[in-house]
Structure formats: structure tokens, C-alpha cells
C-alpha positions in Angstrom: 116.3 99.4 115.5 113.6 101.7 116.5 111.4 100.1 119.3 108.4 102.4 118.0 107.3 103.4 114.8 105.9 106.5 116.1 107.3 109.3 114.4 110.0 111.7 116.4 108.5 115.4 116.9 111.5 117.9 117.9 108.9 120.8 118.6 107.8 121.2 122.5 104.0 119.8 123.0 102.9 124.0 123.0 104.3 124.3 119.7 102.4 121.6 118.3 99.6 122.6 120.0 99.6 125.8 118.8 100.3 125.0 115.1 97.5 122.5 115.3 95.2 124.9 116.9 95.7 126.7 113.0 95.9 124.0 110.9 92.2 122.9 110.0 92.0 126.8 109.0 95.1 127.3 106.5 94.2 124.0 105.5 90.6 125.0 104.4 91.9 128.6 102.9 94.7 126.5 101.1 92.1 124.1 99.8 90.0 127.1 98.3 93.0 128.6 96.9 93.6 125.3 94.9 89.8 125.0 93.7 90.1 128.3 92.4 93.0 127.6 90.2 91.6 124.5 88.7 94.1 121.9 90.9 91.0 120.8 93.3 88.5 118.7 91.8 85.3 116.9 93.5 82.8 114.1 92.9 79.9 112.6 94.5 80.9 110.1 96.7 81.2 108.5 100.5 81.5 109.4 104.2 84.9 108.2 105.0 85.9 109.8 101.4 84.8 113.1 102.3 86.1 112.5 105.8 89.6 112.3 104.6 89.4 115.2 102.5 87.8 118.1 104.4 88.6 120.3 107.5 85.6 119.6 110.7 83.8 117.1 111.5 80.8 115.7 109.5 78.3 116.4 112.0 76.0 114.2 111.5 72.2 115.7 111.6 68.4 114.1 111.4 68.8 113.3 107.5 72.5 111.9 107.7 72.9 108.8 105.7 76.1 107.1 106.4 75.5 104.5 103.5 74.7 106.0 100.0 71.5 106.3 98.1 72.6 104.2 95.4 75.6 103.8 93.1 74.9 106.7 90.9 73.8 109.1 93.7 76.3 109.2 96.7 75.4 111.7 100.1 78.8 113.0 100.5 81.9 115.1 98.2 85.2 113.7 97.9 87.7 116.7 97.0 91.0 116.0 95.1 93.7 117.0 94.0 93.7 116.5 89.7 97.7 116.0 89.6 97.4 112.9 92.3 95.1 110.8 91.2 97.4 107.4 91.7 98.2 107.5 88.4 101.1 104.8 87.2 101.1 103.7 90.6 101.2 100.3 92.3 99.4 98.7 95.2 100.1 95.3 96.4 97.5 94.2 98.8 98.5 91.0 101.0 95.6 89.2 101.7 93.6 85.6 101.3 92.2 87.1 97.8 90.9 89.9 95.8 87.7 89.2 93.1 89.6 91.0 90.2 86.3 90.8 88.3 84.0 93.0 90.8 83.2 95.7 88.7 84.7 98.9 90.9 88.0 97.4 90.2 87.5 96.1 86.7 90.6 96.9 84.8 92.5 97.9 87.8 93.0 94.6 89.9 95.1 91.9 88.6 95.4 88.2 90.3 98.4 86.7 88.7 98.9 82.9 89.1 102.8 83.8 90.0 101.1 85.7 93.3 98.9 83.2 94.4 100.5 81.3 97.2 97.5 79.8 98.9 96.2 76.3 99.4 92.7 75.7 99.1 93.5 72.7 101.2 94.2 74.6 104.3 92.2 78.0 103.9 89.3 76.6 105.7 87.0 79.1 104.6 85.0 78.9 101.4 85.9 81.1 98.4 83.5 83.8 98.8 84.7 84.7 102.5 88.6 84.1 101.2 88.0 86.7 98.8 85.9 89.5 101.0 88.3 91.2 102.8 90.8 91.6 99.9 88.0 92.7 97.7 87.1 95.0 100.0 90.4 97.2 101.0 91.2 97.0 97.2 88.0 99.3 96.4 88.8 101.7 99.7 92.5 101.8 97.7 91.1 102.5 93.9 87.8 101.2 93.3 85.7 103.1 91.1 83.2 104.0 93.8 84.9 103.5 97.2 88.9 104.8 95.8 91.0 107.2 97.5 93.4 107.0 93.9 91.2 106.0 91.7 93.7 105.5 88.8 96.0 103.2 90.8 95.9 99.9 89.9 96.3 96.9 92.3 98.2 93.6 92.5 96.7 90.9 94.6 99.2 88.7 96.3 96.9 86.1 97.7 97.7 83.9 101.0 95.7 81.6 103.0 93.3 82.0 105.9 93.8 84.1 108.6 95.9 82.0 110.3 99.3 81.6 107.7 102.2 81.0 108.3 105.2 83.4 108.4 107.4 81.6 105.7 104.6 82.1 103.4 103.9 85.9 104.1 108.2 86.1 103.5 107.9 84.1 100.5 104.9 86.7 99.1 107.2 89.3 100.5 109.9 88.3 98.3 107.9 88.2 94.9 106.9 91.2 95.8 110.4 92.2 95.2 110.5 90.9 92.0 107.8 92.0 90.6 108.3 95.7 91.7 111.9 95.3 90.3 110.5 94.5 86.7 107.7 97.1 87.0 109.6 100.5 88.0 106.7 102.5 89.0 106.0 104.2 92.6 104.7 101.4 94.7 102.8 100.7 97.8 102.0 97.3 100.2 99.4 96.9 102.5 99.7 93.7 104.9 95.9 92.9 105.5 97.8 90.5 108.1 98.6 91.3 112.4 101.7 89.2 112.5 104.5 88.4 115.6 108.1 90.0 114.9 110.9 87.8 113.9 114.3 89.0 112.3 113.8 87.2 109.1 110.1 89.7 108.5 112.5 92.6 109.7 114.6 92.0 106.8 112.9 92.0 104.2 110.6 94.7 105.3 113.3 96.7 105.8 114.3 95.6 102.1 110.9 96.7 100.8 110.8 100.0 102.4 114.8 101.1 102.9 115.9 99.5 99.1 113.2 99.7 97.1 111.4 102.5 98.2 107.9 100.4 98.7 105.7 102.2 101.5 104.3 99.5 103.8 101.1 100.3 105.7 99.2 97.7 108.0 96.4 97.9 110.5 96.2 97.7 114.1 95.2 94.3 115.8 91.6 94.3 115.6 91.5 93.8 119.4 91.6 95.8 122.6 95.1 94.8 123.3 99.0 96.2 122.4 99.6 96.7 118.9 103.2 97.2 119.3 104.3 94.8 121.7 106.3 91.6 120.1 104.5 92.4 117.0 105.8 93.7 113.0 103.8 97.3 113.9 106.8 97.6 116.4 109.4 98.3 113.3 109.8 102.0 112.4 109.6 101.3 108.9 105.6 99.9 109.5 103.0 102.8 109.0 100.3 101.1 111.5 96.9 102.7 111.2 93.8 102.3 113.6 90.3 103.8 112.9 87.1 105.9 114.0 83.6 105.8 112.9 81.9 109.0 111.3 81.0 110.6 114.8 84.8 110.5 115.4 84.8 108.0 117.7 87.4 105.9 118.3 87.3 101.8 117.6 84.7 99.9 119.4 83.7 97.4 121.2 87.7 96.6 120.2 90.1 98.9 120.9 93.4 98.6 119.9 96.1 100.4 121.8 99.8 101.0 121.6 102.3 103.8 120.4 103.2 102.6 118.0 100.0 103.1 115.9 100.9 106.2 113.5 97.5 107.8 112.5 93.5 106.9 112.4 90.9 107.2 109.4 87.7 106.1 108.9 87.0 102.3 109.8 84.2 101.5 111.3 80.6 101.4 109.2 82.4 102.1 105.7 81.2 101.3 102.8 82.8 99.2 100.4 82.8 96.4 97.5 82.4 92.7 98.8 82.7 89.1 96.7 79.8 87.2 96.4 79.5 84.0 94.6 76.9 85.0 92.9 77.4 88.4 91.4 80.4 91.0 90.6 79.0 94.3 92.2 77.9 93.7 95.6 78.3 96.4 98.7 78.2 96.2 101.9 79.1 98.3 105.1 81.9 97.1 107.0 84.1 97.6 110.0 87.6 96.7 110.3 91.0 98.6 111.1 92.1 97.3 107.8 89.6 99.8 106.0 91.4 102.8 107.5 94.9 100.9 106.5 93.2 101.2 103.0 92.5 104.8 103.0 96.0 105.6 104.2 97.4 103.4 101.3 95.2 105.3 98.9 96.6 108.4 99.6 100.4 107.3 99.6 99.7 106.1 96.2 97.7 109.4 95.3 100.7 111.3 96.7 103.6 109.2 94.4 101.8 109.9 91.7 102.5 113.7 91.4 105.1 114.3 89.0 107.4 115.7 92.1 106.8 113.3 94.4 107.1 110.2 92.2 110.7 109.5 93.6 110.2 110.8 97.5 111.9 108.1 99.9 108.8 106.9 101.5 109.8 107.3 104.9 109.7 110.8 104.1 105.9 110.4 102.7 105.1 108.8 106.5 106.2 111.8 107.7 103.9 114.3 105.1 101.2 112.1 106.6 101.6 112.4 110.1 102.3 116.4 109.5 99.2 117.4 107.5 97.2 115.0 109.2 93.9 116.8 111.2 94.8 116.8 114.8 90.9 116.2 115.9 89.6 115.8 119.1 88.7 112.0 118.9 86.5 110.5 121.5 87.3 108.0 123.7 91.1 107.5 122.0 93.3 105.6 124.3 95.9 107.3 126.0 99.5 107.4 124.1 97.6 106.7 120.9 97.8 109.4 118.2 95.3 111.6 117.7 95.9 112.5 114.2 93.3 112.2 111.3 93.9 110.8 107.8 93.7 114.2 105.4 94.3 113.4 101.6 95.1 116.7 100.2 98.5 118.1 100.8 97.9 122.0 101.0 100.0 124.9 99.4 103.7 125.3 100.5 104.2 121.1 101.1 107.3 121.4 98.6 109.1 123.4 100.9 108.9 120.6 103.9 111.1 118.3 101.5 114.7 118.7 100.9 116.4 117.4 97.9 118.0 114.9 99.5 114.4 113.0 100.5 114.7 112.1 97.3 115.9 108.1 95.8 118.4 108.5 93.2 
């Protein structure tokens, strides 16, 4: 197996430079070309939202606002494309809870009492901060405000505390399975969990992604340490994502580090839904390497929604990623860390990167 899930480039580092050099340019021109015929749409919405979706970066001036105005009056434009929207699409988010009820995800989460595989006896943490980070990558994944593919809906499998045990992420691993089999749609997992490699989490992960077709996305250990050493980033079948702030800087005061980590988006100071006991439509802005895990997700489920690409074998969709992605000049990334920024819309000519046997029977 793979020691690194970095993905293999056969072109010499000139080639690549040079393509990239052109890139944010076709990209743009490709990007007008679909507004003009009516496949680009756009709405009002969020830094890291527009981030993903544009060419440059945001350059921040004297009146920036990094947070929104208010609900019905976002700063920034999030561009899309109409025929990816997430639609009949799955996302199965791993964490210690999602509030199903918070009203950007109101009839697109579900908590299911077969998924929920927690004890309240050993979470440790009261039910408000068991729910908050769950809460908050599902709206980054297809919240109503926040979303990448806002017509995705999400399933929460919900574990305990941060510190859970191994059989019990296999066990949520394995329902996952099951559930999947008996739903038949495009689906997507993101492990809001930094867990050691063992053979038994090999297994089934390769299961998820190799059998069933299931793209599986974590974040990077929010830490300044090795993401890929001894850890489940380390499998080539893992898409690991680490993040940047809007200045395009990379993570800080913790840096994670490592090969293995595939590509960045938007993580730190992001805006997003958060549980409260007390209400269902609370906001806050946040900053974890899990948020960018959440953008990448969004888009993988964006992209498996298109008629076309409902089917693609998803380590073919990790590649898509990695070869659209913006290759930005990100400050202060750690050497042998990729440099390559989350960018949502696939441009004119992507069918002709796919042959017809990327496809799952």
C-alpha cells in the first residue's frame, strides 16, 4: 500500500509550472463562457465561499468584512455551477453530533437512532459542545447559508468525545456500509476524527472507497506536527486537507505538516452554524482544519451530482481536485506541503480528462 496519499504527477516540475502559470486565466475565461450560457449561477454569500470559487486572491482592503452583515445580506458572491448543486447526494459526517434542528440544515440533516453510537456516560463534554463541531462542518457541506452543495443532504453518524475509541469509529464505519448499500445514491464521508493507522481501519476504508465508491475526506492534525506519519492520512485512499485564512496564509499558531496532505481551503476565521442550547440558528466564526475538510467534501458531493459524473470512481474525483485546484502562492506553507487551492467549479473541457473506464459499473 501507498505510503503517501499524495497524488502521482508524471509531468516534469516545468510543465506544471508552466500550465499553472495559465491556469487562473483559462479558468476565469472558462468561467465567463459558462455564465454566458446560463450554466454559472451566483448568490450572496461568504469569504471562504467565494474563495473556493473564483480565480486571485480576495485582497482584502480598508472596508473588508470577513464575517457577514447579517443573514439576509452577505459581503461576498459564491459562483456555481446550476447542474452540481449536490443534488441526490449523500454526506456522512463522523463526528460527536450534529443539531439536525439548526435551521441552515433544516430538512437536510438527519440523526438516526441506528447512527448514534455514543455514550453520554463517557463523552465528558456537555451536549452543546458534543454537538458544535458536527453542526458546524455540516453547514460548510450544505447548510443553507454556509453550503458548498446546498441540495446535499447529510447523515450524522454520532461518536463520543474526542478521545473514542477505534472499535467504535470501525463499528460507525461499518453502518456506514449499510446504510449506503440501502440508499444507492453518490455518497461522501468526512472523518471529523485524527486517528493512528491500524490494518483493521485500512480495511474498511479501503472497502468504503475501492467497493463502494464512497469518497473519504479528513483534516490534518490540528497541530504543528506530521500528518502522515503512523496515522490513517498516510492511506492513499484518504483525501487529507489542511487550511488558510482569507489573506492566504497558511495555518497558524498550528501548523500541520506532512506529504501526505492533498490540498488546502479556507479554515481559519470561517463562518459557520454552531449548537446552542438555547436557540436553533446561532453563528459563529471558527477555525479548525476540519472547516476546509468541509469545503472539500462539499464540492465532491457538488461534483457527483452532475448527471455525468454521478458514477465516477472517486479516486478519479481526488484526482479532478488536485488538477483544477488554484496553484496559489500561499504564505508561510511548509515545505513538501501542497500548495494547491480548493476551486469548486470544474471549467470547460473536464470531460475530456476522464476516460470511460473511470467509471463504476
Amino acid at each position: 500500500m501507498p505510503s503517501s496519499c499524495a497524488v502521482k504527477d508524471e509531468r516534469t516540475p516545468a510543465q506544471q509550472g508552466n500550465m499553472r502559470a495559465f491556469l487562473p486565466v483559462l479558468l476565469q475565461f472558462a468561467t465567463l463562457a459558462l455564465f454566458a450560457a446560463g450554466w454559472i449561477d451566483s448568490e450572496r454569500s461568504i469569504w471562504p465561499l467565494e474563495r473556493i470559487s473564483r480565480a486571485g486572491s480576495l485582497h482584502p482592503g480598508d472596508g473588508m468584512n470577513i464575517w457577514i452583515r447579517s443573514v439576509d445580506s452577505p459581503d461576498y458572491t459564491y459562483r456555481f455551477d446550476v447542474t452540481m448543486t449536490g443534488r441526490n447526494t449523500i454526506a456522512y459526517v463522523i463526528s460527536t453530533g450534529v443539531d439536525c434542528d439548526h435551521i441552515t440544515l433544516e430538512g437536510k440533516a438527519h440523526c438516526l437512532s441506528s447512527a448514534d453510537f455514543h455514550n453520554p456516560a463517557e463523552i465528558g463534554v456537555t451536549t452543546a459542545g458534543s454537538l458544535f463541531w458536527g453542526t458546524a462542518t455540516a453547514s460548510l457541506i450544505a447548510g443553507d447559508i454556509f453550503g458548498v452543495a446546498k441540495d446535499a443532504e447529510v447523515v450524522s453518524v454520532r461518536l463520543g468525545g474526542p478521545v473514542t475509541a477505534i472499535s467504535e469509529i470501525i463499528n460507525a464505519l461499518q453502518w456506514i456500509l449499510h446504510d449506503y448499500s440501502q440508499r444507492h445514491q453518490p455518497a461522501s464521508l468526512l472523518m471529523t476524527y485524527t486517528i493512528p493507522m491500524r490494518p483493521d481501519l485500512a480495511s474498511i476504508i479501503d472497502r468504503l472507497v475501492m467497493q463502494a465508491n464512497i469518497a473519504v475526506v479528513g483534516h490534518a492534525i490540528n497541530a504543528s506536527i506530521d500528518t502522515c506519519t503512523g496515522m490513517i492520512h498516510s492511506l492513499s485512499q484518504y483525501i487529507t486537507v489542511s487550511g488558510l485564512d482569507h489573506w492566504d496564509h497558511y495555518m497558524e499558531p498550528d501548523t500541520p505538516f506532512g506529504s501526505c496532505i492533498d490540498i488546502l481551503a479556507p479554515a481559519m476565521e470561517v463562518p459557520a452554524a454552531v449548537h446552542t442550547p438555547d436557540s436553533n440558528d446561532e453563528m459563529a466564526m471558527l477555525s479548525h482544519t476540519s472547516l476546509g475538510a468541509a469545503l472539500v467534501l462539499g464540492v465532491v458531493n457538488c461534483w457527483r451530482s452532475h448527471p455525468q459524473l454521478y458514477r465516477l470512481q472517486v479516486r478519479h474525483l481526488r484526482y479532478l481536485l488536485r488538477e483544477y485546484a488554484w496553484a496559489h502562492e500561499i504564505v508561510d506553507v511548509p515545505e513538501g506541503v501542497s500548495d494547491l487551492l480548493l476551486h469548486s467549479i470544474l471549467p470547460l473541457g473536464w470531460r475530456s480528462m476522464l476516460s470511460p473506464d473511470s467509471f463504476a459499473s
